[in-house]
Residue, then its C-alpha position, 0 to 999 in steps of 0.5 A: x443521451x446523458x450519462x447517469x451513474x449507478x452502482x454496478x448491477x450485473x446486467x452491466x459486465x458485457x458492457x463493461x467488458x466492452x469498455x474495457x476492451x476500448x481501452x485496452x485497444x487505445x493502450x490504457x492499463x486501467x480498467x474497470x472490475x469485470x465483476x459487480x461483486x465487490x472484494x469488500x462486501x457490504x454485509x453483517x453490519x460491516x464498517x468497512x465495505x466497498x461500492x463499485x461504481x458506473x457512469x452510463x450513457x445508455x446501454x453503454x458504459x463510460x467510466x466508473x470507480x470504486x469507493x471504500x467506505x470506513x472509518x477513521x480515527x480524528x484525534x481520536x474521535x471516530x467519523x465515517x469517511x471513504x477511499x476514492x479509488x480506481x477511477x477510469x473514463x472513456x475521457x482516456x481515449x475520446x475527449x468527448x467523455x473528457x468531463x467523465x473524470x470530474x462527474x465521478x469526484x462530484x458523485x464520490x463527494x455526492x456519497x460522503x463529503x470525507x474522502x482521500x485517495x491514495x496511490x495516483x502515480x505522482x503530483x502531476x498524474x491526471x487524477x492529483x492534478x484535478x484534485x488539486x484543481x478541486x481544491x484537494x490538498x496532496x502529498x506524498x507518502x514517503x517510500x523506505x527501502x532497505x536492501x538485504x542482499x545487495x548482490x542481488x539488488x544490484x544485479x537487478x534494480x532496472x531503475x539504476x541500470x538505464x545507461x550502459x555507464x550504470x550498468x558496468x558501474x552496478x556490476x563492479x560494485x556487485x563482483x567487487x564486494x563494496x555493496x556486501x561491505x555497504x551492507x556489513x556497515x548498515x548493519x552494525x548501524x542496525x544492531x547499535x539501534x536494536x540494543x537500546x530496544x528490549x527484546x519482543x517476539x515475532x509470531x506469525x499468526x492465522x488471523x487477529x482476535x481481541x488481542x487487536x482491539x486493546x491495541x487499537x483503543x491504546x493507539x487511536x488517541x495517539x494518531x492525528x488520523x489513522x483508519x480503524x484497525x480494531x478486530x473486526x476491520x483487520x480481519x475483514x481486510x487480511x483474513x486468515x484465508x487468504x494466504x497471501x499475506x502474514x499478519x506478524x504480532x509483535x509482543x513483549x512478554x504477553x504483552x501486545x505492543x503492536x503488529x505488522x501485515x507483511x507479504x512476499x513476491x517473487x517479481x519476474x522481469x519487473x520493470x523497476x525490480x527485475x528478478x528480485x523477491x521483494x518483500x513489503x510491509x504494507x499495514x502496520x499499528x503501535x503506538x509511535x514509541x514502539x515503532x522500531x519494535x514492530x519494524x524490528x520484528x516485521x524485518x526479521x520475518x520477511x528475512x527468514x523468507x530470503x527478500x531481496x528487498x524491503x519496502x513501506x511507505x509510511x507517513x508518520x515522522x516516528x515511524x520514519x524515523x524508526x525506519x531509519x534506525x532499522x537501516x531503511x533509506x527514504x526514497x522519492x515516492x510518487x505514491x500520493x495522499x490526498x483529502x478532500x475539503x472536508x477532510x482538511x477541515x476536519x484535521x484543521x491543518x495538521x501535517x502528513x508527519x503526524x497521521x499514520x497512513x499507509x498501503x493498508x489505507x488504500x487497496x488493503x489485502x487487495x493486491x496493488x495491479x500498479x505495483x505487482x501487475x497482475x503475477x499471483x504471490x507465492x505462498x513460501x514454503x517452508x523450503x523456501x523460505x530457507x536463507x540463502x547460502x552465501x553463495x548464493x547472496x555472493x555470486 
């Protein structure tokens, strides 16, 4: 029987529950949406929505992915386009359905000929190398990490302890005091950076309003590529319901320079961050000057709301240079860009260094399972969110 592929229709969850449980029972930590209905929903003339996706061979289910349909910002010049996201196959566990994984890019390519995808797991994961295949170009995003209280970090970052050398290594630079005198010197290096900025103020708000839109119109020219981030797509990704997230608008005077989407975990028995509370600028926008500004700001918030550890992944050369300044480091990322033909054509050979992609272009508010699993976020309270005693970040 041929497999055919339709939008997900709600007759369809039993069966991909029962594709989902194949996997799960063959050790595959992918699935598939059990509900039809999308986190992004296609209503109100919206510019950003989500379809949900699945490949069918009779009555059962086979594979499916999502598509995220938005817009983009070429130069400038404004184009439809889509995310490529979340695709999974029965080829995962039976190599009779090996070509699944092929039918649902050609189906994606079918929809919108300017498609990316995000994420992937690296250059040689199974979905980057069929793009490549395919004749996608990929690369990946840089990571910036910035410890803040090094104590901590050292005593939990399972990434550096895997051998018992590490380990004790880790330890006396923990009870040793070298990675509080680390951090006393990445931090005049910070405030000799932050003095040549003027000052701006941090204000975390509900949700964004017009303020938004001049931002964007100043920006969208400044960018070989960046997604709309106007009003009306940032309140459909970060609404001011879910609070999960703090939108962190950044100014000058009563001027608007730029805003940041910041959120904070409490990670439990991680496999990269064991105990830490990690922090994450997963979106952010300003013109390139005025980076630092924003990442200055973003730092300070996630701070207050006592972080072990900061991360973003950010590709523009700017930005990453501001995060420098700011006392991020850049870390190998396997987290990957990819375009389509397309897409390449349209950006006519430009570099990664110049487009301005991040978390926020890939699952946006949508929490990321590969990086956080499925553990809920907390929302800090105001007791929480006290800085740590120096006991505390010492001991």
């Amino acid at each position: 029987m041929p497999v055919e592929i339709e939008l997900y229709p709600a007759r369809r969850v039993g069966a991909v529950h029962a594709f989902n449980q194949r996997l799960k029972a063959n050790n595959v930590s992918f699935s598939l949406h059990e509900s039809p209905t999308p986190f992004y929903q296609n209503k109100e003339n919206r510019k950003l929505y989500q379809e949900y996706l699945l490949a069918v061979e009779g009555d059962q289910v086979r594979g499916g992915y999502q598509l995220k349909h938005q817009e983009l910002a070429l130069r400038g010049r404004i184009v439809p386009a889509a995310a490529y996201q979340l695709p999974v196959s029965e080829g995962a566990i039976d190599r009779r359905y090996a070509a699944i994984g092929l039918r649902l890019i050609r189906d994606a390519l079918q929809r919108t000929q300017r498609l990316y995808a995000l994420g992937m797991g690296g250059s040689q994961a199974q979905l980057a190398r069929l793009l490549q295949g395919m004749g996608w170009k990929l690369r990946p995003i840089p990571l910036y990490v910035r410890v803040v209280h090094p104590f901590r970090f050292l005593r939990n970052v399972r990434a550096l302890r895997k051998t018992l050398a590490h380990r004790l290594l880790l330890e006396g630079a923990a009870f040793s005091g070298l990675g509080w005198a680390g951090a006393k010197v990445a931090s005049t290096w910070v405030a000799r950076h932050k003095a040549h900025r003027p000052p701006v103020n941090a204000e975390e708000v509900e949700k964004v309003s017009d303020w938004a839109d001049e931002l964007w119109e100043a920006c969208k020219d400044r960018y070989t590529m960046v997604g709309v981030r106007d009003s009306h797509v940032l309140q459909i990704l970060y609404p001011g319901e879910d609070r999960r997230f703090s939108i962190v608008k950044v100014s000058e005077g009563t001027h608007v320079i730029g805003w940041a989407v910041v959120f904070v975990n409490d990670a439990a028995d991680h496999k990269h961050f064991g105990n830490m509370r990690i922090g994450s600028m997963v979106d952010c926008l300003a013109l390139p000057e005025n980076a630092g500004s924003v990442i200055q700001a973003a730092t300070e918030v996630l701070h207050r709301k006592r972080v072990d550890l900061i991360l973003t992944h950010q590709s523009h050369a700017l930005w990453g240079k501001a995060l420098w300044d700011a006392g991020f480091v850049r870390r190998p990322s396997k987290f990957m860009f990819g375009i389509s033909k397309q897409l390449a054509r349209d950006l006519d050979g430009a570099s990664l260094c110049s487009l301005h992609v991040n978390r926020g272009d890939g699952a946006g508010g949508i929490m990321d399972p590969q990086l956080w699993g499925d553990r809920p976020v907390r929302h800090l309270t105001d007791e929480a969110a006290k800085p740590y005693s120096q006991e505390e970040t010492t001991t």
